[in-house]
DRENLOTOR-361373 format. One record per residue: y, x, z of N, C-alpha, C, CB in turn; residue in one letter. Coordinates in pm, whole numbers, padded with zeros to 5 digits, always signed. Atoms other than C-alpha are relative to their C-alpha. Glycine has a CB too. Example, Ala and Ser with C-alpha at 12.3 -4.5 7.8 and 13.67 -1.06 7.14 Angstrom:
<rs>
-00119+00089+00000-00450+01230+00780+00120+00090+00000+00003-00099+00125A -00119-00082-00006-00106+01367+00714+00109-00077+00073+00046+00041-00142S 
</rs>
This chain:
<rs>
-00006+00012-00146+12211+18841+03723+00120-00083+00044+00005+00138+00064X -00117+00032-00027+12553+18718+03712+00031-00172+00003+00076+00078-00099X +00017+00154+00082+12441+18382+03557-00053-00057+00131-00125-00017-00159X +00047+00051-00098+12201+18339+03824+00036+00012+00163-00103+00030-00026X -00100+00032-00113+12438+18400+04122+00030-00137-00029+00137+00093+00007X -00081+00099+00058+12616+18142+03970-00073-00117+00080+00001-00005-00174X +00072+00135-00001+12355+17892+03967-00043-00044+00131-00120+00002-00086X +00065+00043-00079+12198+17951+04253+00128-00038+00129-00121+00104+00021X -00143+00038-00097+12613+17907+04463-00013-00147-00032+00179+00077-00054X -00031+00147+00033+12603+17597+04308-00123-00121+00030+00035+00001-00160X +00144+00052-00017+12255+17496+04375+00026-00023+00158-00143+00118-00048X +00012+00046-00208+12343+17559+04783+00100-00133-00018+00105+00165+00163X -00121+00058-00019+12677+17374+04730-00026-00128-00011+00101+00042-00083X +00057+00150+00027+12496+17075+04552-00047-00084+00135-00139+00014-00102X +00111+00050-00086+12273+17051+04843+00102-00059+00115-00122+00129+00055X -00052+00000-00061+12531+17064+05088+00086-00143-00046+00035+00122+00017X -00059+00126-00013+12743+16798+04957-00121-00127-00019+00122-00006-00116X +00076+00070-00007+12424+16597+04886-00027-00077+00145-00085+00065-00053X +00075+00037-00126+12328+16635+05251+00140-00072+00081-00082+00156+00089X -00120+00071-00052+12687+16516+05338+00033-00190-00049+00129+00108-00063X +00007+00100+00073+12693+16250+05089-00116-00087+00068-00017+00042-00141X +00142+00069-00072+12313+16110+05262+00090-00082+00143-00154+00162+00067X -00025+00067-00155+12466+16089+05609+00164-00085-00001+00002+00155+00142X -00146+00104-00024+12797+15906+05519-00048-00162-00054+00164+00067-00124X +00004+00147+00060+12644+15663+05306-00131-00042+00140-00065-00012-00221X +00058+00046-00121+12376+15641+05648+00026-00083+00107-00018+00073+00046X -00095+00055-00100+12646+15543+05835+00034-00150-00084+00151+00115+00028X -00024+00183-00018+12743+15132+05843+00145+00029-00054-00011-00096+00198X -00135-00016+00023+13082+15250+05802+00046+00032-00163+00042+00113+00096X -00074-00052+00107+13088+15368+05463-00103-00049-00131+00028+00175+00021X +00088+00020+00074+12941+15271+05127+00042+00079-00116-00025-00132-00015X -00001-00095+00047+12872+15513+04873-00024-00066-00190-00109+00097+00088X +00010+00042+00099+12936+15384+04497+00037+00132-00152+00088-00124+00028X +00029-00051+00135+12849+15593+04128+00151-00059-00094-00173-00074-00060X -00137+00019+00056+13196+15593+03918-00046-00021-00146+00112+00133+00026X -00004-00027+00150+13169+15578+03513+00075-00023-00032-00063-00038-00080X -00107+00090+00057+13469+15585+03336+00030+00103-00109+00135-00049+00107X -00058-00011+00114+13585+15586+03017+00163-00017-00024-00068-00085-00069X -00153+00002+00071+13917+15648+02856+00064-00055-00137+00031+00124-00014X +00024+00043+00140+13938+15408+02558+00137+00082-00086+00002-00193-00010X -00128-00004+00088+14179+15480+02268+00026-00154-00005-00020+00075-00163X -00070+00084+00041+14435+15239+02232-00065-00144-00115+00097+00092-00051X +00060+00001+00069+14270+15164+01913-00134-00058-00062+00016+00064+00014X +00137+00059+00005+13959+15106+01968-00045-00111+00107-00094+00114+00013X +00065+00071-00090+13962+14854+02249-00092-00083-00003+00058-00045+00045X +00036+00162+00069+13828+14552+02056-00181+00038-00006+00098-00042-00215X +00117-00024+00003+13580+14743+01930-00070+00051+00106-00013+00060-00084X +00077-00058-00144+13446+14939+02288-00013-00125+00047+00085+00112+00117X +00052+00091-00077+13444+14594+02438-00125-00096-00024+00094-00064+00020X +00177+00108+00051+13192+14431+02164-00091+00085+00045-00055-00034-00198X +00094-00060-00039+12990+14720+02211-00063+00007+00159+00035+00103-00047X +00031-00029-00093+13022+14701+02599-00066-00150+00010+00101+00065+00085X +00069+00102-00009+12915+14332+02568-00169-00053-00063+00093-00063-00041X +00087-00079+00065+12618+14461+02340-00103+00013+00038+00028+00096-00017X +00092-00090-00107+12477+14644+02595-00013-00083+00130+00075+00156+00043X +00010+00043-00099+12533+14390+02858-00113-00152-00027+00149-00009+00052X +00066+00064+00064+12367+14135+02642-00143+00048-00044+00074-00028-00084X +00168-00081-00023+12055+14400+02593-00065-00050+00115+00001+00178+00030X +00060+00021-00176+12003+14417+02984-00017-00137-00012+00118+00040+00153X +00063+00118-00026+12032+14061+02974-00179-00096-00045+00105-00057-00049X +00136-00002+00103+11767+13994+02699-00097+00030+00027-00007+00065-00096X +00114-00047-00042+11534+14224+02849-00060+00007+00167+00010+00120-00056X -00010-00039-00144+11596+14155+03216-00039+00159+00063-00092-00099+00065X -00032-00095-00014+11654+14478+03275+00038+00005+00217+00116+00015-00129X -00010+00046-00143+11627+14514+03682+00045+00197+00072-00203-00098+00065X -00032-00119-00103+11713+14918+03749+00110+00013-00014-00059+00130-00008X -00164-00047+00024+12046+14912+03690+00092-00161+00034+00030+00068-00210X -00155+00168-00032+12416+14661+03772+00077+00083-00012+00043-00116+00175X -00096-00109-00001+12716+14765+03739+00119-00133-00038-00034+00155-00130X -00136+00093+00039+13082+14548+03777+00081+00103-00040+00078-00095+00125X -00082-00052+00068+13348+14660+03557+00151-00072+00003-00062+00006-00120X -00140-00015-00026+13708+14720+03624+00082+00027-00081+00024+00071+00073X -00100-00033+00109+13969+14707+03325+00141+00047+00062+00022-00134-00096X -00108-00029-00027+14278+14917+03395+00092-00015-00099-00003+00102+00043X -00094+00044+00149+14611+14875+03172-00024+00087-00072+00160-00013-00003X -00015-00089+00130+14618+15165+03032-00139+00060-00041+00107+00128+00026X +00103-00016+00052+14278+15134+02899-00125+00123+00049+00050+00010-00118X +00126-00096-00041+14050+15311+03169-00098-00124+00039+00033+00127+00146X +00123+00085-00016+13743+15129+03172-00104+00056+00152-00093+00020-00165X +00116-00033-00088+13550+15164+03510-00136-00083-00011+00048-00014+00139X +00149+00066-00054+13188+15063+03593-00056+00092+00103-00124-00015-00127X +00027-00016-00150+13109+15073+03934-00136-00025+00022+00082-00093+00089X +00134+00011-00020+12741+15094+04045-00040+00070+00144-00073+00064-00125X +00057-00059-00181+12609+15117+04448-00053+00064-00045-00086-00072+00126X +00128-00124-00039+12431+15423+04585-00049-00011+00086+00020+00130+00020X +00053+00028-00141+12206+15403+04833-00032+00214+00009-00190-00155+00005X +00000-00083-00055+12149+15795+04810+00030+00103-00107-00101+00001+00074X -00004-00106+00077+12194+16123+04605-00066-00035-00129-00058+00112+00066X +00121-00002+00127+11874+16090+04429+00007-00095-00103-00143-00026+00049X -00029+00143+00168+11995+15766+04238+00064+00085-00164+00201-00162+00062X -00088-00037+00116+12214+16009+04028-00109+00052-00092+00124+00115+00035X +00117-00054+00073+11847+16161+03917-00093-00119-00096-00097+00070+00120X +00068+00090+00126+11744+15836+03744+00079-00036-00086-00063-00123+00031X -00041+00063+00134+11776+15704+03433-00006-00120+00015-00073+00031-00117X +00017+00147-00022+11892+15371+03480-00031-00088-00110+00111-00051+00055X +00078+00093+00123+11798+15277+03103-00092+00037-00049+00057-00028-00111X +00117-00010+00051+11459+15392+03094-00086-00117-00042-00056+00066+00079X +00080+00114+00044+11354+15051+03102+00066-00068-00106-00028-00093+00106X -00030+00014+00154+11600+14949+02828-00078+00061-00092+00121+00047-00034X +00055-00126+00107+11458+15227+02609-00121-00092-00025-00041+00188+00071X +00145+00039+00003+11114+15106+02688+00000-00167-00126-00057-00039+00207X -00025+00185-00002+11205+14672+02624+00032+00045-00160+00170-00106+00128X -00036+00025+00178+11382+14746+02287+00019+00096-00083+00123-00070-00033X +00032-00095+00064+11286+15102+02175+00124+00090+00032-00033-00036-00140X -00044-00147-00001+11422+15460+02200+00163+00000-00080-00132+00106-00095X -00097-00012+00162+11604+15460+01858+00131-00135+00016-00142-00054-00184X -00069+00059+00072+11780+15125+01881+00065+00009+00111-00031-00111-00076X -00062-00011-00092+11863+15202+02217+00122+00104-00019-00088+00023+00092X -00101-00133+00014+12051+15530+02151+00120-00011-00110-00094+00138-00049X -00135+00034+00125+12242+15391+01847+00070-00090+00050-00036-00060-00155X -00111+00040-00077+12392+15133+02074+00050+00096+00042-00018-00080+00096X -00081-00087-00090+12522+15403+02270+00060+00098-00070-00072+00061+00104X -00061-00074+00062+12602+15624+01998+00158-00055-00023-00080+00024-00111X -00145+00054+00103+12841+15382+01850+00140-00011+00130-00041-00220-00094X -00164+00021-00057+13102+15421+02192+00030+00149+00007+00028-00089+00174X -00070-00172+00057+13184+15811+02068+00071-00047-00012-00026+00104-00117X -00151-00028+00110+13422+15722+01836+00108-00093+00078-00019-00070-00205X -00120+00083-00083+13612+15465+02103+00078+00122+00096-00081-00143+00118X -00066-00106-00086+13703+15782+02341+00001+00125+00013-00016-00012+00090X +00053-00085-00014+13764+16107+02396-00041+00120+00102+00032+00012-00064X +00007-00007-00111+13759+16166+02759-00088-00143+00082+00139+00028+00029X +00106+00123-00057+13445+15988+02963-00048+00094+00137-00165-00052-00135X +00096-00072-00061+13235+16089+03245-00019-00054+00185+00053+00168-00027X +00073+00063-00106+13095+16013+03646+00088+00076+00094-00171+00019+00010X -00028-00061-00160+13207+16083+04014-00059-00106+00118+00190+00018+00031X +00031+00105-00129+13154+15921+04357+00089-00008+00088-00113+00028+00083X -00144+00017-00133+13384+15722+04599-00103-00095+00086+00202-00110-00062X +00112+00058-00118+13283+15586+04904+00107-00136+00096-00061+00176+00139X -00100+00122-00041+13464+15253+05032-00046+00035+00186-00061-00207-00090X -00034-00025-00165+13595+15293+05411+00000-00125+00054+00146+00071+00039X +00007+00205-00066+13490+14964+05600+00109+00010+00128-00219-00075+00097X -00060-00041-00067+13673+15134+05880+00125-00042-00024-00023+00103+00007X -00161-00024+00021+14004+15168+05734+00003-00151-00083+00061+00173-00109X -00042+00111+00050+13985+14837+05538+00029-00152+00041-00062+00001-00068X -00025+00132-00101+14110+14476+05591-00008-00101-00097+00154-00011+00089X +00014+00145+00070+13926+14172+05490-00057-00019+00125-00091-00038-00154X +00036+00065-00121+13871+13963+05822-00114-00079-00019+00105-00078+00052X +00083+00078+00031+13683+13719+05647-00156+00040-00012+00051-00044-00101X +00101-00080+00070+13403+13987+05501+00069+00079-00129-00123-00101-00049X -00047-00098+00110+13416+14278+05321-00093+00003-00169-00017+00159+00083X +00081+00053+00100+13345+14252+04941+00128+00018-00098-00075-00161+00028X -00105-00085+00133+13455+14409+04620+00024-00126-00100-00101+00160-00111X -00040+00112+00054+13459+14076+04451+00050-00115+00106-00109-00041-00082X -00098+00079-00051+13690+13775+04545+00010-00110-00055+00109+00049+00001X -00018+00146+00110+13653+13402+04448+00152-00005-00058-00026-00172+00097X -00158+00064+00066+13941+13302+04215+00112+00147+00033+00074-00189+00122X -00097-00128-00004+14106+13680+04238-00103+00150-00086+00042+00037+00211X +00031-00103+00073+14044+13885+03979+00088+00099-00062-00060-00045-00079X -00087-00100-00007+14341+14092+03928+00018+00069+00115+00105-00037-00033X +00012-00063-00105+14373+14432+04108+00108+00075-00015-00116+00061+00022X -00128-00051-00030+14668+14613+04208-00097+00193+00054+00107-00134+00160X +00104-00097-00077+14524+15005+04303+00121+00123+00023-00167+00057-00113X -00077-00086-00017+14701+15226+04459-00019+00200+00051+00059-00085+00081X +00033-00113+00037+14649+15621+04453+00099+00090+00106+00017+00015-00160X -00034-00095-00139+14720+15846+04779-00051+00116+00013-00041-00053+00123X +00027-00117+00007+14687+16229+04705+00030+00088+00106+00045+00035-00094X -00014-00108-00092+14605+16419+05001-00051+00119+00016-00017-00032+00085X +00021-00145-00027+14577+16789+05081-00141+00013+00145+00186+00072+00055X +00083-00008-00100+14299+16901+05334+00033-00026+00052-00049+00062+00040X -00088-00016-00142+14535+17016+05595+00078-00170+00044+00154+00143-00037X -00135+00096-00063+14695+16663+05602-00117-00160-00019+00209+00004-00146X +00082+00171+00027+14385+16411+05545-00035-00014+00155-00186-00010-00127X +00008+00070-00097+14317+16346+05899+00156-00070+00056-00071+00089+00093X -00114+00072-00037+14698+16293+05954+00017-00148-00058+00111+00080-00038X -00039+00134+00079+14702+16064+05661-00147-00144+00080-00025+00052-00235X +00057+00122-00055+14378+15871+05774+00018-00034+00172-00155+00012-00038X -00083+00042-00098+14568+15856+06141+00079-00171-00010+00105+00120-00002X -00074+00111+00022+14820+15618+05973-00017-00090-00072+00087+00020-00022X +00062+00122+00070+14571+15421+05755-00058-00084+00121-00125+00044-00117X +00093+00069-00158+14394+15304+06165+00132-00063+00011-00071+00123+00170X -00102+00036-00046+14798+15257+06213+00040-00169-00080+00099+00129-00022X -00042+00104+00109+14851+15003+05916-00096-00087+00004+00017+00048-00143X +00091+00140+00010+14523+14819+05947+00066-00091+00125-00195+00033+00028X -00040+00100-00150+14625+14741+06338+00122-00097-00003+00045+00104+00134X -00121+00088+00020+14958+14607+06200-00068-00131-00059+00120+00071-00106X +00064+00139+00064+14775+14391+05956-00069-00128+00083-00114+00046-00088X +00063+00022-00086+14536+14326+06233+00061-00123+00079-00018+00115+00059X -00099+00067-00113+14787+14218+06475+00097-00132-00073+00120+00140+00066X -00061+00111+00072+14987+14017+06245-00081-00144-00082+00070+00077-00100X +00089+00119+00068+14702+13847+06114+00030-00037-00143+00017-00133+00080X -00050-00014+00097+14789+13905+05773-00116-00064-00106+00047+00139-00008X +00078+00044+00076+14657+13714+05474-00042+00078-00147+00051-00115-00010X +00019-00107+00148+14653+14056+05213-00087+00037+00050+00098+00122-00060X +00055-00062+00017+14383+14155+05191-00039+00122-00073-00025-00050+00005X +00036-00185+00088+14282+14588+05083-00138+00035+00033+00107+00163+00074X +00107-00091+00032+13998+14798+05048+00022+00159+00031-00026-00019-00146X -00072-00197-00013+14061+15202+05103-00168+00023-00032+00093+00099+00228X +00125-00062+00015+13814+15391+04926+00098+00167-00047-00127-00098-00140X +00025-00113+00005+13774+15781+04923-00073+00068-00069-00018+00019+00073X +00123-00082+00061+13664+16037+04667-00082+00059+00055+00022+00085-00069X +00069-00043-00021+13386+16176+04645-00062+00145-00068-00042-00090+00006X +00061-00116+00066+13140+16448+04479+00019-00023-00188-00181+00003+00059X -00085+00051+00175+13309+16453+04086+00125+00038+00006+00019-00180-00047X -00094+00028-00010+13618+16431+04182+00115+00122+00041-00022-00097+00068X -00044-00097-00032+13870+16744+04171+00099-00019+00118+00042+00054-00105X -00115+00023-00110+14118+16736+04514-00095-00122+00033+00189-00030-00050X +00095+00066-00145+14065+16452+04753+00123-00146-00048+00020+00119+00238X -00095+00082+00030+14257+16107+04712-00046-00165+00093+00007+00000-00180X +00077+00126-00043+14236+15774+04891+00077-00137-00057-00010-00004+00173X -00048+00093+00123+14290+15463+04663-00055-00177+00120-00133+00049-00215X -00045+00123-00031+14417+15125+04810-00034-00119-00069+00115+00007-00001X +00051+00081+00121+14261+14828+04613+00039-00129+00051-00165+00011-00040X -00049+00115-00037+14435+14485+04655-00054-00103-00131+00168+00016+00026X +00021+00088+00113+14296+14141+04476+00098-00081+00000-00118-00070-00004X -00085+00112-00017+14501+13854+04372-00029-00094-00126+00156+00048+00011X -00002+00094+00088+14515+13606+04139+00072+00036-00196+00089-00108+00096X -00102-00106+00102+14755+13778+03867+00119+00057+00032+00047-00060-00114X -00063-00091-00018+15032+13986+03846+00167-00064+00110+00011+00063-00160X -00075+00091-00018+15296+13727+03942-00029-00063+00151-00015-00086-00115X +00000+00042-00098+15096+13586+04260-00013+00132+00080-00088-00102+00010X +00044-00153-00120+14978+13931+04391+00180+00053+00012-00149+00187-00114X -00143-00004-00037+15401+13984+04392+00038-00040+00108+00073-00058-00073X -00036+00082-00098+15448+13690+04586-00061+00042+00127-00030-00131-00034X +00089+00016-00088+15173+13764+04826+00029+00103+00049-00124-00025-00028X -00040-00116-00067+15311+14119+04887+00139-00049+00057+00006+00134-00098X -00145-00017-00014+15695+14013+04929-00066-00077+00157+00139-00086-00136X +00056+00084-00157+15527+13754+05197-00019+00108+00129-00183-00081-00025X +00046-00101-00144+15358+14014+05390+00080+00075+00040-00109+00096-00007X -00113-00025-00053+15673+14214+05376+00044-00025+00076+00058-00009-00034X -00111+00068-00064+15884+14001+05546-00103-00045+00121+00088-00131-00098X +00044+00007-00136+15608+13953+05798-00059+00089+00108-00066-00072-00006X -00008-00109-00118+15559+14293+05912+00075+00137-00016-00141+00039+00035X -00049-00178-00013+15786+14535+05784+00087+00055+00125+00106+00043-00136X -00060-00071-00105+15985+14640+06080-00072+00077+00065+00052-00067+00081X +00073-00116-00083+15669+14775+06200-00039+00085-00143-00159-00061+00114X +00043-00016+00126+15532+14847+05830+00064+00116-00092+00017-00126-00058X -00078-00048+00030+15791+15014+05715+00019+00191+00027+00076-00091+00051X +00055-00110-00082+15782+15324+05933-00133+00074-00017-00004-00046+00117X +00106-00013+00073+15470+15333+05869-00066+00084-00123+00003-00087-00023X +00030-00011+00165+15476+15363+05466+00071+00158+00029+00099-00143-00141X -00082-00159+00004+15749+15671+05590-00104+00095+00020+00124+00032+00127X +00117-00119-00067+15491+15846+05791-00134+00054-00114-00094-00092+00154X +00079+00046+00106+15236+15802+05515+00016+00080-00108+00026-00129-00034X -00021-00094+00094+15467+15978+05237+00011+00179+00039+00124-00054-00057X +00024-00137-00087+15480+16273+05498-00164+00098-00039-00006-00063+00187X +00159-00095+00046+15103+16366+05406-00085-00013-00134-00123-00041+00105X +00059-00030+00160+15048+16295+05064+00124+00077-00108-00048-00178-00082X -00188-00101+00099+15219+16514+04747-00063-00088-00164-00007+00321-00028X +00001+00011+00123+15124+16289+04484-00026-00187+00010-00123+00114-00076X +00091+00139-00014+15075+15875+04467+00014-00066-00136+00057-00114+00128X -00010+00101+00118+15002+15639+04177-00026-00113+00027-00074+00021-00105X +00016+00123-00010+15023+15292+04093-00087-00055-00090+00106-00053-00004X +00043+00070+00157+14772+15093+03843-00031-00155+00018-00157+00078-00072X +00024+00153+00024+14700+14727+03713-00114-00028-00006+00048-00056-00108X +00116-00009+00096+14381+14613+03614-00081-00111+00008-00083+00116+00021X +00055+00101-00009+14120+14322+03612-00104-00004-00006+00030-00062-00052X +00124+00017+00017+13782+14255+03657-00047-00073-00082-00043-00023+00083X +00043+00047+00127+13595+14191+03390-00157-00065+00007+00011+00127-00103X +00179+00029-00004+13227+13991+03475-00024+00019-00172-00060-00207+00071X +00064-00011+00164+13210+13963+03073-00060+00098-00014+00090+00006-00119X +00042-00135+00045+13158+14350+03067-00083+00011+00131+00127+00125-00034X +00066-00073-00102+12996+14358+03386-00187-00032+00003+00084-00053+00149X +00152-00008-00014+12584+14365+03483-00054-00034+00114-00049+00120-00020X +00033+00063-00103+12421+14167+03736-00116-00024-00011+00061-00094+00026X +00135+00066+00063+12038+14122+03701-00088-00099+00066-00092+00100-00027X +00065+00113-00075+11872+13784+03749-00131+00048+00117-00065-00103-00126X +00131-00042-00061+11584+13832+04035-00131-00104-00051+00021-00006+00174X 
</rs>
């Protein structure tokens, strides 16, 4: 009986964030993207990347049309692959049934066997990119001609303090806004996966060296208001991180129409 309490708390709970998850990604404002990420070993990079090229070279081979997915290399060897949602129910397919089908069961599953031994931490969540809170004037868009290095930044907020904090993300776009600023960010928000709550800052640039330059710039052209700002900001989060990382089309999945 105890089992099936269980199941069935978790069965409402599913539903409930499902039905939450439906009406955000409904909304214009928000887009709702499938996480995968891996934790390579050190070790094994060389090898996880032939294999991820492998598999990207399958899909290709077989035009493979239910599945895409761009991939995000972090330094310290977290491998994302990012894949839109248009709703819940996507998480219920198998996006390589039609692999399976194109080049069999068996030879399918032994590709996939062979990225065990690269990690030993893997697995899924959902974030949902804030069109709201973000600033590309031009158009919004997770890829960037000629900028493929990403700068990401990691904003751990508490319940009690996420409307304060997204207060002073409306505050920082209007600066940008107003200044007419040429940095462009992203703000995306966890989702269903994801333990606590966090909202992650995503800046492109060119490499590590121009995305420097391109911040010290914007500095000096709005911190007096900016500044204040960043204070108010550390007021409602208790935890932030910084990471590197680069987009990788080699590893990524795009399928011809």
């Amino acid at each position: 009986m105890k089992i099936t309490k269980i199941t069935f708390a978790f069965g409402i709970m599913l539903l409930m964030i499902s039905n939450i998850g439906i009406t955000a990604q409904n909304n214009l404002n928000y887009q709702a993207y499938l996480i995968h990420e891996d934790r390579v070993k050190p070790g094994m990079v060389d090898e996880y990347e032939q294999i991820s090229k492998d598999l990207v070279k399958a899909c290709t081979d077989h035009n493979i049309q239910g599945t895409n997915w761009l991939t995000v290399v972090q330094d310290d060897n977290t491998y994302l692959f990012v894949t839109p949602m248009e709703k819940f129910a996507d998480l219920d397919k198998n996006a390589f049934s039609t692999l399976s089908e194109k080049m069999g069961k068996e030879k399918m599953n032994t590709l996939f066997n062979r990225f065990n031994s690269c990690y030993d931490e893997h697995g899924d969540y959902v974030v949902y990119l804030n069109k709201n809170l973000s600033y590309m004037p031009k158009g919004l868009s997770q890829t960037t001609e000629g900028k493929t290095y990403r700068t990401f930044y990691y904003n751990y907020v508490t319940p009690s303090n996420n409307k304060n904090f997204v207060a002073v993300l409306k505050k920082v776009k209007a600066v940008f806004t107003k200044r007419n600023s040429k940095l462009d960010y992203r703000v995306y928000k966890t989702g269903f996966g994801v333990m606590g709550t966090y909202y992650m800052v995503v800046i492109s640039g060119v490499n590590q060296e121009e995305s420097a330059n391109a911040g010290s710039k914007n500095w000096e052209l709005m911190k007096d208001e900016f500044k204040p700002l960043l204070a108010e900001m550390g007021k409602y989060t208790w935890k932030n991180d910084e990471k590197t990382g680069w987009m990788r089309e080699d590893l990524s999945y795009i399928p011809k129409k």
